[in-house]
Structure formats: C-alpha cells, structure tokens
Legacy VTK file of the C-alpha trace (Angstrom):
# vtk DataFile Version 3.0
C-alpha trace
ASCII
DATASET POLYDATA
POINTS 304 float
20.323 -28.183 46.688
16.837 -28.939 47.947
14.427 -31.412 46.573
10.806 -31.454 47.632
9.333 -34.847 47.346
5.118 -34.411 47.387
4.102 -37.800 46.369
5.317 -40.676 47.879
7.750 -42.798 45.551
9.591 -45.673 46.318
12.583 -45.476 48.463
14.772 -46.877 45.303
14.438 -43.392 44.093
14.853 -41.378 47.319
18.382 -43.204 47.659
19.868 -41.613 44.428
18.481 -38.171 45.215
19.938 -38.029 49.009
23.655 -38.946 47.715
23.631 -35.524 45.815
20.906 -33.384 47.767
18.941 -32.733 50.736
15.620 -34.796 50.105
12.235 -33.513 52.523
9.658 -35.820 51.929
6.009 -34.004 52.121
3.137 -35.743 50.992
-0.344 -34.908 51.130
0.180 -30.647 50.964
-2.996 -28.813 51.142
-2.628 -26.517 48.122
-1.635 -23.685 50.489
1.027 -25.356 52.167
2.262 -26.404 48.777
2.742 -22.855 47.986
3.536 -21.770 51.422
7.069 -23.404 50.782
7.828 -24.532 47.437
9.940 -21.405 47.428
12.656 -23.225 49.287
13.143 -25.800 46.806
15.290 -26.668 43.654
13.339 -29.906 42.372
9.808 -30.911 43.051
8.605 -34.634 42.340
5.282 -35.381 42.389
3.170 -38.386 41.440
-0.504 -37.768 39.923
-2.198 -36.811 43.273
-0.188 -33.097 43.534
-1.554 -30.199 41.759
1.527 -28.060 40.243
-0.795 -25.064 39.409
0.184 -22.087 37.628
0.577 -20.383 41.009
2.602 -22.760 42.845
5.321 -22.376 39.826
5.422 -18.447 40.196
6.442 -19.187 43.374
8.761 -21.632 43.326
11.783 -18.861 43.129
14.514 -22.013 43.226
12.896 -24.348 40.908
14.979 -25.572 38.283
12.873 -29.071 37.643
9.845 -30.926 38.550
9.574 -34.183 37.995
6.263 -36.656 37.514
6.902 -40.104 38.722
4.624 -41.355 35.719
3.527 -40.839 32.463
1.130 -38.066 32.000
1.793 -34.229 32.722
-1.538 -33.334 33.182
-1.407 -32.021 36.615
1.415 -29.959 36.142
1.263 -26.583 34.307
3.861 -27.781 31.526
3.650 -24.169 29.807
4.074 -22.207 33.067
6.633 -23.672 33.943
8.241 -23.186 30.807
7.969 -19.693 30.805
9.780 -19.130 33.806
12.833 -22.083 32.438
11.495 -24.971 34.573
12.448 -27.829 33.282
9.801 -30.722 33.421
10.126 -33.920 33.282
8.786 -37.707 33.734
9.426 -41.722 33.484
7.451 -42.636 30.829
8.227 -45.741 30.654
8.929 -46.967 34.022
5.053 -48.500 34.468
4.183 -49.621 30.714
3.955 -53.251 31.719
1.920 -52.840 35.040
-0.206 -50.488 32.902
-0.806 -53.009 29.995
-1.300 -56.009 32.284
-4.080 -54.182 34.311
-5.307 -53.239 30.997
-5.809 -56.815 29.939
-7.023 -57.773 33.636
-9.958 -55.342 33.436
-10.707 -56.964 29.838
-10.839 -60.291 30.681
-13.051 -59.024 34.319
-15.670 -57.859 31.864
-15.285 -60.493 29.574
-16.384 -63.309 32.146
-17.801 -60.623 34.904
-15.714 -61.757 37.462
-16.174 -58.918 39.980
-20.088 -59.347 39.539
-19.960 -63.163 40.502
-17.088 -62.964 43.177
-19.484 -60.368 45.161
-22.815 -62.171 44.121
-20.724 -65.903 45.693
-19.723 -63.881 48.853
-23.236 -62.655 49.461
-24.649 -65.871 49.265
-25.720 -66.492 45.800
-25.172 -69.130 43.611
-25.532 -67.475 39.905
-24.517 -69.033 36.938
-26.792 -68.416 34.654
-26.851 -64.615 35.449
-22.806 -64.774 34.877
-22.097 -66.401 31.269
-20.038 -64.216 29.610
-17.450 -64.511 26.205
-14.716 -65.190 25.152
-11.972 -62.830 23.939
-10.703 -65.554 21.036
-11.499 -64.116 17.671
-12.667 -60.938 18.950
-11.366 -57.601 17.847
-9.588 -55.350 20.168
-9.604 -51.861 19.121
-6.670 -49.830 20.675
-6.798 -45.648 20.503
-3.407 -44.792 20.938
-0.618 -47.034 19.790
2.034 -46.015 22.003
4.269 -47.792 24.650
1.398 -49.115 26.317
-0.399 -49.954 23.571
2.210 -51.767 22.020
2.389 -53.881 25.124
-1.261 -54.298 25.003
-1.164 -55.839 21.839
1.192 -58.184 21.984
-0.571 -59.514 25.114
-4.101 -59.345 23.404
-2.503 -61.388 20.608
-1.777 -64.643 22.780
-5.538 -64.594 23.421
-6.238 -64.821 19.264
-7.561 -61.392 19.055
-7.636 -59.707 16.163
-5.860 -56.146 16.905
-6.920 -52.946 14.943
-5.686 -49.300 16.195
-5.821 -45.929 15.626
-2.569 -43.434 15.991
-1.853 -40.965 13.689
1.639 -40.582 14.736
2.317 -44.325 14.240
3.545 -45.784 10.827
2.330 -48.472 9.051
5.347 -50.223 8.857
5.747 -50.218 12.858
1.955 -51.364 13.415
2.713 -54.230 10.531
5.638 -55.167 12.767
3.107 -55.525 15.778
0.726 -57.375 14.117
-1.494 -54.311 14.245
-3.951 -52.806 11.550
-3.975 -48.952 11.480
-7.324 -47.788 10.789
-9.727 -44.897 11.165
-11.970 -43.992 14.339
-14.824 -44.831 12.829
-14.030 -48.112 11.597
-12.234 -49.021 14.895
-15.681 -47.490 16.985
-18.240 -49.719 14.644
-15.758 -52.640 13.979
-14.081 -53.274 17.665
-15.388 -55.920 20.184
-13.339 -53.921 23.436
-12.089 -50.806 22.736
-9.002 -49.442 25.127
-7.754 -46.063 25.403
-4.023 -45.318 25.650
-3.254 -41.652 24.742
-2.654 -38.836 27.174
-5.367 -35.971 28.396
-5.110 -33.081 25.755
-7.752 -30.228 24.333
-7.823 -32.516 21.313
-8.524 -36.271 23.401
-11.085 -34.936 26.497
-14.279 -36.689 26.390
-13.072 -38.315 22.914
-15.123 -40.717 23.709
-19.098 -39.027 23.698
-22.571 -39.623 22.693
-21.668 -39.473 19.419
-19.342 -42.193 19.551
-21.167 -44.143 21.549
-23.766 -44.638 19.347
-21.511 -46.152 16.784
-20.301 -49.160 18.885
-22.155 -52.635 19.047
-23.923 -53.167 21.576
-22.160 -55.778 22.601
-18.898 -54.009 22.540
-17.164 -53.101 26.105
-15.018 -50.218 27.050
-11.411 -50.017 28.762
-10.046 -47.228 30.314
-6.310 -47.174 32.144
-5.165 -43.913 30.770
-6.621 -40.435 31.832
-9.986 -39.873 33.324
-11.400 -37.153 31.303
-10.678 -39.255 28.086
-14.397 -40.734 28.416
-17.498 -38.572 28.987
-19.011 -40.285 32.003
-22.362 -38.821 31.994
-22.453 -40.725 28.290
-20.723 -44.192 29.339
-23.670 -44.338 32.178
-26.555 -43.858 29.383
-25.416 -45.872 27.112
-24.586 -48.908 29.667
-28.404 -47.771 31.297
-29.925 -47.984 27.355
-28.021 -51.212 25.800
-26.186 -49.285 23.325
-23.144 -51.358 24.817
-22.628 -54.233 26.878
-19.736 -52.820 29.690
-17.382 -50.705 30.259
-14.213 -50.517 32.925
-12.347 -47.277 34.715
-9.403 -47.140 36.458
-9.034 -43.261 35.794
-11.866 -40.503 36.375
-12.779 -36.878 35.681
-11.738 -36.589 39.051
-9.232 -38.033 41.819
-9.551 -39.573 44.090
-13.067 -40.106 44.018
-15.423 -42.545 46.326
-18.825 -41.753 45.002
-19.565 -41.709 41.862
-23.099 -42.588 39.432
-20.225 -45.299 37.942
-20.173 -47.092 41.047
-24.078 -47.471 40.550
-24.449 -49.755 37.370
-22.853 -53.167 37.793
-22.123 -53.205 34.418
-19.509 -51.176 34.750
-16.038 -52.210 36.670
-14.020 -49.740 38.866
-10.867 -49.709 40.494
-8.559 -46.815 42.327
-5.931 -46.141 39.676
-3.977 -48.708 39.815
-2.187 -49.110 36.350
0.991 -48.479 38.164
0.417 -49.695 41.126
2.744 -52.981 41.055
5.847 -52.917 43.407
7.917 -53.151 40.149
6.843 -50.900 38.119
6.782 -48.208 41.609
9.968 -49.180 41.670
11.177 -48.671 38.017
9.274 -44.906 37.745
11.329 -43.753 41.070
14.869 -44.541 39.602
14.044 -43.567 36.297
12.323 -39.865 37.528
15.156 -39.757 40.254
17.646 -40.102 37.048
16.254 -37.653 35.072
15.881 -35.186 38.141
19.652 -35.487 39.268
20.118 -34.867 35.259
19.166 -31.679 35.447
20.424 -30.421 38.483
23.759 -31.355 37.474
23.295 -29.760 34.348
23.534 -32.889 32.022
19.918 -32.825 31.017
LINES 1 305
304 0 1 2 3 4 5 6 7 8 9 10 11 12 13 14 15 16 17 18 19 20 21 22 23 24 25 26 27 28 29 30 31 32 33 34 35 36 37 38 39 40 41 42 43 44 45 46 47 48 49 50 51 52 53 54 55 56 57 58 59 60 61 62 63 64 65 66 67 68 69 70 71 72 73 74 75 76 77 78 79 80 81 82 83 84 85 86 87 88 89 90 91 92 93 94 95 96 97 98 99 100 101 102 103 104 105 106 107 108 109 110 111 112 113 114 115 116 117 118 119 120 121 122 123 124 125 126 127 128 129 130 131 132 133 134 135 136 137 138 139 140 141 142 143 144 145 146 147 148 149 150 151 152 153 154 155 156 157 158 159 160 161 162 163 164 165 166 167 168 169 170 171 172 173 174 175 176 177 178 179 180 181 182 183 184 185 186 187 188 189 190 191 192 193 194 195 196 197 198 199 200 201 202 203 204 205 206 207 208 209 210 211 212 213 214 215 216 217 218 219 220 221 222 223 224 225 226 227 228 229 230 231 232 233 234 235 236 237 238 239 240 241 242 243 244 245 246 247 248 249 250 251 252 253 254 255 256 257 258 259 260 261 262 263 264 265 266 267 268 269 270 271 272 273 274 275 276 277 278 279 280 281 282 283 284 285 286 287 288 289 290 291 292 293 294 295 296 297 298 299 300 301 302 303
C-alpha cells in the first residue's frame, strides 16, 4: 500500500499511517505533477490547499480513498470520485473548537476594532476617540448554520449575554431549545441580528448566500463573520455595502479564492482579514491528523 500525503498534517497522523503503509509526503504539487503520479497511490490526504479535480481521480488507477484533513469537501470532486468507487472521506470534527474560538475572536476584533487601533498605536497614533466601539452584552448573534461549530459558537456567545437566534433547516427545535438557541427564518435572523456568522459548507444552494439582496436587509450597524467557506459571501457586495453604511463591519478568514494576498477586502479598514486560520491551533492540527489518519487506515483495511 501507498499513501500520498499532499498537504502537510501533523506528524501525529503520519505515525499511524507508516505502521501499516508506505507514507511519501508531497506537498505543494503543481497540478501536473499531481497527476503525473497519483497513479502510484492507494490513499491521497489532502488539506484545503490541493485541488482533487475530476482529472486527477481518472487517474488515480490505485485509489481506493482520499482523505480531507478538515471539514469541507469542496476541493475534492466528491461525485467523481464516486463514480469510479473512491471512497472519500474527512475529520469533521477534529477543528470545531479552534474554529468556534476564532469565530468569537474575530467578533469581539470588530466589536472593539482591535486590529484598527493596534496598527494605528504602532504607527504612532494615539486614537481613542476614532476607536470606541460596543459591546457584545445584550446583542443578538445570528448564526446560519447550526451545526458542530455553531453549536460551539453558541454556547461561547452565551457567556457574553448574547441573545442567540439561528437558522438550520436540518436542526430541530427541541435540539436548538437545548442550546439555548431560537430557530428562526433568514429574514428575521438578516433584519433582527447584531453579528451574523456563517457556519454551513460551500454548496450550489449556500454560494454567495449572502448578496445585495441580503445586505440590504441588515442594520447598519450589524457586522459580518465569516470562518466557513469563502464563496459563502459575495465580496464585490460586502465591499459596497461596508463603502455605503448599509453595515458597520464585516470579518473573513475564508475567500473566493486561496491563498490570496491582494484583494479590494484588504482596502477598507472596516473590514478584518486573516489567512484561514480556523484550524490553525496546534490542537486542533493535531486532532484532524489522527482522526483523518483513522478513517484512512479504515478503509484500506476494509473496515470502513
């Protein structure tokens, strides 16, 4: 057996995989070179930066399993891969803490615009008056997507005295009563919410669910969190509406496209950035790299 590692993971997860196969460790593939030898392998493990095209699966000869180190499947041709019996799977769980806490972080960064005044200090400038910004007690918190990290988000949101709304169809009342957690519609939780966080993977049915259209139902003093998918948010609309007043901020760690170092977001101080790093805490690297090395060795050994 061969595994292809493309991403780095952390070594925790290499460990497991070595004691049953032989483990090459790859990362940064040009898309050519991905497809140049993927033939050779039985697993593939890749993190978010790997593109598993349709291609690359056609000619992976060997595969029996590829494996995301994450959450979301969106760079991997799920139905491709099903087609030819290619198992795919992920650790879904393995970074819902690091995910929620940077979540909150980037809330309470726009909430007292703390990356504004820590570069405004280190330049020289003493502004206080430019920098007065609210508190999160009392506020609503409006939460699309109600799932594991979403959960986790509430519960943390709660300590602060927020009030918690969400929207999920695939929740049940009874388990958002249990959470403290009022299910309602879009359109209450877009013209009710004070921060509104996003927490649902990239499908036809969620890109660019956030638009014009919704924009213009928020208050303008609402501010936007996103730690989930880029694609999730149209960022044309975000930069208009932070431009026009129609809302007060808004905060990305995920974009249309990664990685990215220049983008009309990094323009408008409003608006908070950082590298995608909702699972970028040594635990929760560690965590995703057992649990996708698990579920890898699962299959191969034909207990999946």
């Amino acid at each position: 057996m061969k595994i292809l590692v493309a991403d780095p993971i952390a070594e925790e997860g290499i460990q497991p995989l070595r004691s049953y196969a032989q483990v090459d460790i790859k990362t940064k593939l040009e898309p050519e070179q991905l497809k140049a030898i993927i033939g050779d392998y039985d697993a593939l493990i890749v993190r978010s930066q790997t593109q598993v095209r349709a291609e690359v699966i056609e000619l992976g000869k060997k595969l029996k399993v590829i494996g995301r180190a994450g959450v979301g499947t969106d760079n991997i041709d799920v139905d491709a891969a099903t087609k030819k019996g290619i198992v795919v799977v992920n650790a879904p769980t393995g970074n819902t803490v690091a995910a929620a806490e940077h979540t909150i972080a980037l809330m309470l960064a726009l909430a007292r615009n703390v990356p504004q005044a820590n570069s405004r200090l280190k330049s020289g400038k003493w502004q206080r008056e430019e920098m007065v910004g609210t508190e999160l007690r009392d506020k609503t918190l409006g939460i699309i997507g109600l799932g594991n990290v979403g959960s986790e988000v509430a519960n943390r949101a709660q300590a602060f005295e927020m009030r918690v709304v969400a929207h999920d169809p695939f929740v049940s009342k009874d388990y958002a009563r249990n959470l403290e957690v009022e299910l309602v519609s879009l359109d209450q939780l877009f013209s009710g919410a004070d921060f509104i966080t996003l927490h649902v993977p990239l499908t036809a049915a969620t890109k660019k669910l956030i638009g014009n259209k919704e924009l213009a139902k928020l208050k303008p003093t609402a501010r936007i969190i996103n730690c989930a998918r880029g694609g999730l948010i149209d960022e044309e609309a975000i930069i208009k509406a932070i431009k026009t007043g129609k809302i007060a901020g808004a905060a990305f760690d995920v974009f249309d496209k990664e990685p990215v170092t220049d983008s009309p977001l990094f323009k408008e101080d409003k608006i908070i950035v950082t590298p995608h790093l909702g699972a970028s805490t040594i635990e929760a690297q560690t965590s995703i790299a057992k649990d996708i090395a698990e579920e890898v060795l699962a299959v191969l050994q034909g207990r999946f």
